[in-house]
C-alpha positions in Angstrom: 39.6 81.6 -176.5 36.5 81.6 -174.7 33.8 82.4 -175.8 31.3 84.8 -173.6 27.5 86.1 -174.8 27.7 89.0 -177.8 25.1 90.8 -177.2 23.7 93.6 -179.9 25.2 97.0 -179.1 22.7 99.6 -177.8 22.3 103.5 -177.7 23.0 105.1 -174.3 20.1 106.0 -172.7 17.7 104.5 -175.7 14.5 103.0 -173.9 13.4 101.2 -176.7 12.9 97.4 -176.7 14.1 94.8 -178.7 12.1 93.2 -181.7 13.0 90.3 -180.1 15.9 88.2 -178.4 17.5 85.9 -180.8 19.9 83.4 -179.4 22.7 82.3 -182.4 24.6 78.9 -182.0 26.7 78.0 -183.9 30.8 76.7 -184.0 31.6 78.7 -187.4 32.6 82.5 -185.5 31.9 84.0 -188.9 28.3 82.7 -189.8 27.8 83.7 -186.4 28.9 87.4 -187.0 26.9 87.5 -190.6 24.0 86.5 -188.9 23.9 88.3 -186.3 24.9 91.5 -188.4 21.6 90.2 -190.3 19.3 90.3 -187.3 20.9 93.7 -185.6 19.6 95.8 -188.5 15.8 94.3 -188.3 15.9 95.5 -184.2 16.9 92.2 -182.1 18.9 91.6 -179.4 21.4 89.0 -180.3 23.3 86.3 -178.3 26.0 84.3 -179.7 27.8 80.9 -178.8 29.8 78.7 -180.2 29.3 75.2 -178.2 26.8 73.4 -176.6 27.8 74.1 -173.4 28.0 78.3 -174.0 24.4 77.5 -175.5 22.9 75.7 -172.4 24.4 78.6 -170.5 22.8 81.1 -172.4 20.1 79.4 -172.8 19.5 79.9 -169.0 20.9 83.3 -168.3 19.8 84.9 -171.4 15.6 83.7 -172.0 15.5 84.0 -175.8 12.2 84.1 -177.3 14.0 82.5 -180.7 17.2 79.9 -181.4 19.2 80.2 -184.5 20.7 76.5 -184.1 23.2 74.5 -186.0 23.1 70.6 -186.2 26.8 70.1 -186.1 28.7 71.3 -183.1 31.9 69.6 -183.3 31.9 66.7 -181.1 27.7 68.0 -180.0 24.5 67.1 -181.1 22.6 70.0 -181.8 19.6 67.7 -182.3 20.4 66.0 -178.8 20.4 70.1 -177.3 17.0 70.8 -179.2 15.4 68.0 -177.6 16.9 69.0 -174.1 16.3 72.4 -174.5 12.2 72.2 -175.5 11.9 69.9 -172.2 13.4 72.6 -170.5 12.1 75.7 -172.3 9.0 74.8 -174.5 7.8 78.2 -175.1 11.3 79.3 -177.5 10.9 78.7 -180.9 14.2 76.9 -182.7 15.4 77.8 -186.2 17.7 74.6 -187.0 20.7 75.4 -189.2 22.7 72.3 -191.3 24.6 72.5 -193.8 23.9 68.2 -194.6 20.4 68.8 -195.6 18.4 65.6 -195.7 14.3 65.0 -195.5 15.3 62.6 -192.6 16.9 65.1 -190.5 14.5 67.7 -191.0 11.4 65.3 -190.3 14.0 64.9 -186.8 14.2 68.2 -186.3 10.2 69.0 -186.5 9.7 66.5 -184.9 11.9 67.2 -182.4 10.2 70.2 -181.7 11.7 72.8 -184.0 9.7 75.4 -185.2 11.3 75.6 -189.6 14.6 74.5 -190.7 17.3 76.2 -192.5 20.0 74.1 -194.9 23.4 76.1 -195.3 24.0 78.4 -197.2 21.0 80.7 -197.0 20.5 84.3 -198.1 19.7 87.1 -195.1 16.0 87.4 -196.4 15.2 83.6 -195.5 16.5 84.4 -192.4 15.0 87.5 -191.4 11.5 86.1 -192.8 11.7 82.8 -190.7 12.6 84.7 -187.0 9.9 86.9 -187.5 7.5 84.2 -188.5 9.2 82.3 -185.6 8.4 85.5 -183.1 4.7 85.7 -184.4 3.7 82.0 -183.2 5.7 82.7 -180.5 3.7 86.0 -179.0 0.3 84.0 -180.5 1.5 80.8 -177.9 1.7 82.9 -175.2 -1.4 85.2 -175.6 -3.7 82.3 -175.6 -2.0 80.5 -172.5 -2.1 83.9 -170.8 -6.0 84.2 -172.1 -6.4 80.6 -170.7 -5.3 81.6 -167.3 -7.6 84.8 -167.7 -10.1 82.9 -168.6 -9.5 79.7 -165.7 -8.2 81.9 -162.7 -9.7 85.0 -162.2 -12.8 84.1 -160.0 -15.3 86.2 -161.6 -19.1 84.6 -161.4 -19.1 84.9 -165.3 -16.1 83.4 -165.7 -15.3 79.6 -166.6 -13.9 77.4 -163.6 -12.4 73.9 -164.2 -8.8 72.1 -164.4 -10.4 68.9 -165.9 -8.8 67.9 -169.5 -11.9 68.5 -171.0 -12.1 71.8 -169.4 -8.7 72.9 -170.2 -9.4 71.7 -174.0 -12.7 73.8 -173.9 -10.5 77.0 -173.2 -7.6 76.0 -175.6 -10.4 75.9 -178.0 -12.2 79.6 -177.2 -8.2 80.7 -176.8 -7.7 79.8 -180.6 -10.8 81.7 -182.1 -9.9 85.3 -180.7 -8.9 86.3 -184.4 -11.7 84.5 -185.8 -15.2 85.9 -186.6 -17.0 82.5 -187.7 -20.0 81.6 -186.4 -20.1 79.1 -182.9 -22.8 76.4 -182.4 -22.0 75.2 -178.7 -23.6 71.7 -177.8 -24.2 70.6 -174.4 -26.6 69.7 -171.7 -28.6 72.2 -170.0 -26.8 73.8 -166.8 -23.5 73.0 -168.3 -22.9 76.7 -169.2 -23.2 77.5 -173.1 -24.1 81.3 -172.1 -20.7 81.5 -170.1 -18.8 80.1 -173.2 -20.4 82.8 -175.2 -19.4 85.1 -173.1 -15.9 83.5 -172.9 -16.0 83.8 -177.2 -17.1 87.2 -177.3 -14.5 88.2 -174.2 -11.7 86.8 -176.3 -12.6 88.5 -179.5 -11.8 91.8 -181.5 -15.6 92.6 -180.7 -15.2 92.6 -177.1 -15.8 95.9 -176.3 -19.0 95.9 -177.5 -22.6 94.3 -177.3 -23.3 91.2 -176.2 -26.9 90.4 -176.5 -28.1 87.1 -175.6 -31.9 86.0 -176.4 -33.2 82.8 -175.0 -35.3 81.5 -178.4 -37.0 78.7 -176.4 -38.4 81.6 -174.3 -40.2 84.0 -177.3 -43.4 83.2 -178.8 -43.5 82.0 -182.2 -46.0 85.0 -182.8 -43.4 88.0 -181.7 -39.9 86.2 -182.3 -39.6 87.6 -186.2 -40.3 90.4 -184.5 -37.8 90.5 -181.4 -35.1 89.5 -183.9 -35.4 91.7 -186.8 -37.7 94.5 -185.5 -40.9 95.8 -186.5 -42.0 99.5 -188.2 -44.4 101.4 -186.5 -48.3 100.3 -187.5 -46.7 97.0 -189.0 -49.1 95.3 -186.7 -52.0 95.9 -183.8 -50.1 97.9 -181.4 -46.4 97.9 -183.1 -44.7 101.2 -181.8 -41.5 100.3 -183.7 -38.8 98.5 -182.3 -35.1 98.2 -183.9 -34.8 94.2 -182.8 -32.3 92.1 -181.3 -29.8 92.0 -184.2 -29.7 95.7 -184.8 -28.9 96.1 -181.0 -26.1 93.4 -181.4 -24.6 95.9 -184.1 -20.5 95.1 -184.4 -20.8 93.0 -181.1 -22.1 89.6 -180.7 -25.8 88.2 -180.4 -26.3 84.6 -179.0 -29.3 82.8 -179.6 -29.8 80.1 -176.8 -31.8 76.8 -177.8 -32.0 77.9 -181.4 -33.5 74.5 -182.2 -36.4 75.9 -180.8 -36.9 78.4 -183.8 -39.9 77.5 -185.9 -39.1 76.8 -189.4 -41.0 79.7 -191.2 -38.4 82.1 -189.0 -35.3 80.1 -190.0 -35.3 80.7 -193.9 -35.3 84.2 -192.2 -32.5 84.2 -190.1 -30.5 82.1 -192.6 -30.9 85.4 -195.2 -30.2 87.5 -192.5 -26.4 85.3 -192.4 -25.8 85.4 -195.7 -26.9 89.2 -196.6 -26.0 90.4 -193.2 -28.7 92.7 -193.5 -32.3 92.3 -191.6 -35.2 93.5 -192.6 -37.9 94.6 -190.0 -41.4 93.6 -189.7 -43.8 96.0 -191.9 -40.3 97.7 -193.8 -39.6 97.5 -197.2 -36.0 98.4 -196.7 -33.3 96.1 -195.0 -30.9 97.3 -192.6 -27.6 96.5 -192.8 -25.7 94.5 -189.4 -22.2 93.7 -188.6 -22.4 91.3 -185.9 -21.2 87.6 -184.8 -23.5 84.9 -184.4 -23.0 82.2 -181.6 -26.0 79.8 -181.0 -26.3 77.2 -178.4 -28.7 74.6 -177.8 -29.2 71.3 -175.9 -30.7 69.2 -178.6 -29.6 66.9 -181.5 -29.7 69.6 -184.3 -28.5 66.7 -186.7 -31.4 64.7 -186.0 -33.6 67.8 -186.6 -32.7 68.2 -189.8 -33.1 64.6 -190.6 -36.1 64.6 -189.8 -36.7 68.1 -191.5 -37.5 70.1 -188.2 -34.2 72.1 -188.9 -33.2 73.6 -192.5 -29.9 71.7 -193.2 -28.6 75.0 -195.0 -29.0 76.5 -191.7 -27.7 74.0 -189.8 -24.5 74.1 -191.7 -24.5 78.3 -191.6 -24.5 78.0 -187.3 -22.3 74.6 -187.5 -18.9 76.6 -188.4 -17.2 76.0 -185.4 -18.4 73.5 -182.7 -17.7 73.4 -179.1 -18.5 70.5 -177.2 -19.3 71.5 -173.3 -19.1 68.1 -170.7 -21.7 67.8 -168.4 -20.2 67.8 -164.9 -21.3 64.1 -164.4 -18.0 63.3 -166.6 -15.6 66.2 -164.8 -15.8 65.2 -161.3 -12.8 66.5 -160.5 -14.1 70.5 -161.1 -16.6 69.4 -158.4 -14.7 70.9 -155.6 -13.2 73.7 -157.1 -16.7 74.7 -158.5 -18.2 74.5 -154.7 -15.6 76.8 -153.4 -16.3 78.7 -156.5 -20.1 79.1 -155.4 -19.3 79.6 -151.8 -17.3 82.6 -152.2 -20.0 83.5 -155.0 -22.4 84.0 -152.3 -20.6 85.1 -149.3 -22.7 87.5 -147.6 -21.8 89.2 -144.0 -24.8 87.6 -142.5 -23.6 84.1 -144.5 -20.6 83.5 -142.6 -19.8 80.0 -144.3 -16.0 79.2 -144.5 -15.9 75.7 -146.1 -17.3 72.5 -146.5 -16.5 69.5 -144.0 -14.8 66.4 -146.6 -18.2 64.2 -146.3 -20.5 66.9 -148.1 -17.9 67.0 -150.4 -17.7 63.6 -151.0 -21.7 63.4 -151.1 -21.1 66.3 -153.7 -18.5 64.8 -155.9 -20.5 61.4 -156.0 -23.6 62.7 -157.2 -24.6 62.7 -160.9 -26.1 66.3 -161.3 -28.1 66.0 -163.9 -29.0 69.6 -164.0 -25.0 70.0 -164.3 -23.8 72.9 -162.8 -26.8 75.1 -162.5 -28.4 72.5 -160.2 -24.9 72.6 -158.4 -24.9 75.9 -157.9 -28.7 76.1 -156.5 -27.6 73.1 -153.8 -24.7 75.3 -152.6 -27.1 78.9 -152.4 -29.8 76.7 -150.8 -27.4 74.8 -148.5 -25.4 78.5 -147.1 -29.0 79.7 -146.6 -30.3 76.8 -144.4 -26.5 75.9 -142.4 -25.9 77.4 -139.0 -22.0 78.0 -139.9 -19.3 77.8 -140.1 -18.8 74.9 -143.0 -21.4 73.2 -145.0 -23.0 69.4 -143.4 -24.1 66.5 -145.3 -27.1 67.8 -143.1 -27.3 70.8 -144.5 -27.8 69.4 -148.1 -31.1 68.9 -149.6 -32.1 65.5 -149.3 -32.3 63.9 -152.5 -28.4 65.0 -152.4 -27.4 62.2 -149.6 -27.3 59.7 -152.0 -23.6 59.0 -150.6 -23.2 57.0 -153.6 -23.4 58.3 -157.9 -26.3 56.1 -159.9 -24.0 55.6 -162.7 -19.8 56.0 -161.1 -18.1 53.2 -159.6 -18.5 53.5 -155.8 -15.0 52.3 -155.2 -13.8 55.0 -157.9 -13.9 58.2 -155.1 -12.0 60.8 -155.6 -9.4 62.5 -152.7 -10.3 65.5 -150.9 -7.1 67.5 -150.9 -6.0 69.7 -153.5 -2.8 67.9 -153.4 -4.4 64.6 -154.0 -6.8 65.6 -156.6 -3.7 67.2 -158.1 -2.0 63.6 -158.4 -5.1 62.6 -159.5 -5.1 64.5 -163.0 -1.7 63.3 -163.3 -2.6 59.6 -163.4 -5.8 60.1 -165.2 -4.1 62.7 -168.1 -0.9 59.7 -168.1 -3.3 57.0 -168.8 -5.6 58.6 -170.9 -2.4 59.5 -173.4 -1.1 56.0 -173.3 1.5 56.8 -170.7 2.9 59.4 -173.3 4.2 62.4 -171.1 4.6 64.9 -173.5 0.9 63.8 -174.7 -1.1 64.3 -171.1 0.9 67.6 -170.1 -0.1 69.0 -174.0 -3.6 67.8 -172.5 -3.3 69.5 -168.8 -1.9 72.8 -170.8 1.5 72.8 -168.7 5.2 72.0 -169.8 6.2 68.7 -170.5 9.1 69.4 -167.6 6.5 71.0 -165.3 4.5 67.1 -165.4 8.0 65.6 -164.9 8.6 67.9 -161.8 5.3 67.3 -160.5 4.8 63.7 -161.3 8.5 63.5 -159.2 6.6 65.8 -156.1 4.0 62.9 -155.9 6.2 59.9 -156.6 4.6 59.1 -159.6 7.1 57.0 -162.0 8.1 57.4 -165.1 7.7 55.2 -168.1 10.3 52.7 -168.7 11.8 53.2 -172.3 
């Protein structure tokens, strides 16, 4: 007979939702039943079939977040469906079920995209213990491409803005660390943004809600900075009042410490015991004062070649150097240039600064130059430019001067980029394609879409595929 979607009974009237949806395929009716007897009594919604074409089916009417799957479907491949079906759906996890077990089919399988792999028979505690493991990376997946787009799309001044590679990897990277506490050194140029990616870390973390305390080192004097960091007792010096310090007002949030290469050496041995103990104690105290806090440090300089040459205490070095995040300077993101300007130009809308775009040759102009003071200096030319144009879109006369280069010192001049959003989006096709050796699956992984969302869009701008 045929066979139609079994779905789990439910209460009347019961609101509550499923653990999960668990699709079951599989041509064996009563494995089918067992199992989904099995996965009924831990809370999830069940779906069964029994071919590969009642699978692809339910596949698109149903949306499971997991698929029980067997290898052998009478005259079907289940591997050939599990490669069709993660092209289609990347986000569901697949269990694969076999009952001819062999190290080359699993390596397949994994390959193939499957998420563990289950050889026949199996007890009902494997199972239950791989779908909910299955679920878990699932719901993790999702909450850091959803943090991604939080974190890409929302428009706020504080918020990151780029669909470069680089940039998307940036945010995959901060994405992954909202569970962890460990300690961030970011490395990158001045202007490029290391307070924003702090902001981003703390943002993303369990810690969100509260302090974030950033301190520019470079910008205390060696004389005070033991003091602004750890805080000082009343009397401990000519005119101390007392003062609690920057780490005890980063208590359980985060404190950021900008150029922390510029920290004299007789304050690091300091700070490091500060790390380690996660206590401080203040200037003129004999008691230390315990603090629960994160530390992420940024800085433009070579901390390696610091402590090589003994400007920077290695053990310190390797306390901050936990986790590193790489920022690009803008010179090697071109393609953010334009969405960064429109960024800035509805930054600093004003009534009285009625500018509604920029005409394509200041863009070019824009996209050409090297900005050396990365985006900072980019977002000074677009203030000073609004302030200074008579409306109703930006010139190349109303940029500074020393930005009418028409030409970048260091790009190819034949290498200029399109103006429309279209174009430039063809153009991170190509360049993602290229840069992963032509390997699809590769430069969408890299452009944080689906593998059959490139396919669809490479097919929008007529861009081939690779012949096999």
């Amino acid at each position: 007979m045929g066979i139609a979607p079994l779905r789990a009974d439910r209460e009347a009237g019961s609101a509550r939702e499923p653990a999960g949806r668990v699709l079951l395929i599989d041509d064996e009716p009563l494995l089918l039943r067992t199992l989904r007897r099995t996965l009924e009594g831990e809370g999830y919604e069940t779906t069964l079939a029994e071919s590969a074409q009642e699978a692809e089916r339910c596949l698109a009417d149903t949306r499971p977040d997991v698929v029980l799957l067997d290898l052998g479907l009478g005259s079907a491949s289940g591997f050939t469906l599990l490669e069709r079906a993660k092209r289609e759906s990347p986000d569901v996890e697949f269990i694969v079920l076999t009952g001819n077990a062999s190290i080359e089919s699993a390596v397949d399988c994994i390959r193939g995209g499957a998420f563990d792999y289950l050889a026949k028979p199996f007890d009902e505690h494997r199972v239950r213990t791989t779908v909910r493991r299955a679920l878990e990376r699932r719901r993790l997946v999702l909450r850091n491409r959803e943090l991604e787009q939080r974190l890409l799309e929302r428009g706020d001044s504080r918020e990151l803005v780029g669909r470069s590679p680089r940039m998307r990897a940036l945010v995959r990277t901060i994405a992954s660390l909202q569970h962890n506490e460990s300690h961030v050194l970011i490395q990158g140029e001045s202007g490029t943004g290391k307070e924003l990616v702090a902001r981003a870390l703390h943002a993303a973390s369990p810690r969100a809600g509260q302090p974030f305390v950033p301190v520019d080192c470079g910008a205390l004097p060696e004389s005070i900075i033991e003091s602004e960091l750890f805080g000082h007792e009343r009397g401990a010096f000519t005119g101390a009042t007392g003062a609690a310090g920057l780490f005890r007002a980063a208590d359980t949030g985060t404190l950021f410490l900008d150029e922390v290469g510029e920290i004299p050496l007789s304050v690091q041995a300091k700070l490091l015991r500060a790390l380690q103990e996660k206590e401080v104690r203040p200037v003129g105290s004999e008691r230390s004062v315990p603090v629960d806090l994160r530390i992420v440090t940024a800085t433009h300089r070579d901390l390696e070649r610091m402590v090589a040459e003994g400007a920077f205490r290695t053990d310190l070095f390797y306390r901050l150097n936990v986790v590193r995040i790489e920022i690009p300077p803008l010179r090697e993101r071109r393609e953010d240039v334009p969405l960064l300007v429109h960024h800035f130009l509805a930054k600093f809308a004003r009534p009285e600064l009625p500018i509604e775009g920029i005409e394509d040759g200041a863009l070019e102009m824009l996209v050409a130059h090297d900005w050396p003071g990365n985006v900072r200096e980019l977002e000074n030319v677009i203030e000073s430019a609004m302030a200074l144009a008579p409306g109703p879109r930006l010139r190349v006369a109303d940029l500074p001067r020393e930005r009418r280069t028409g030409a970048s010192r260091t790009a190819d001049p034949g290498a200029r980029l399109p103006l429309s959003l279209g174009a430039y989006e063809r153009a991170a096709l190509e360049r993602a394609l290229a840069e992963a050796g032509g390997d699809a699956t590769a430069a969408a992984r890299s452009l944080g879409i689906g593998r059959s969302t490139f396919y669809r869009k490479m097919s929008d701008h007529g861009i081939p595929r690779a012949k096999r």
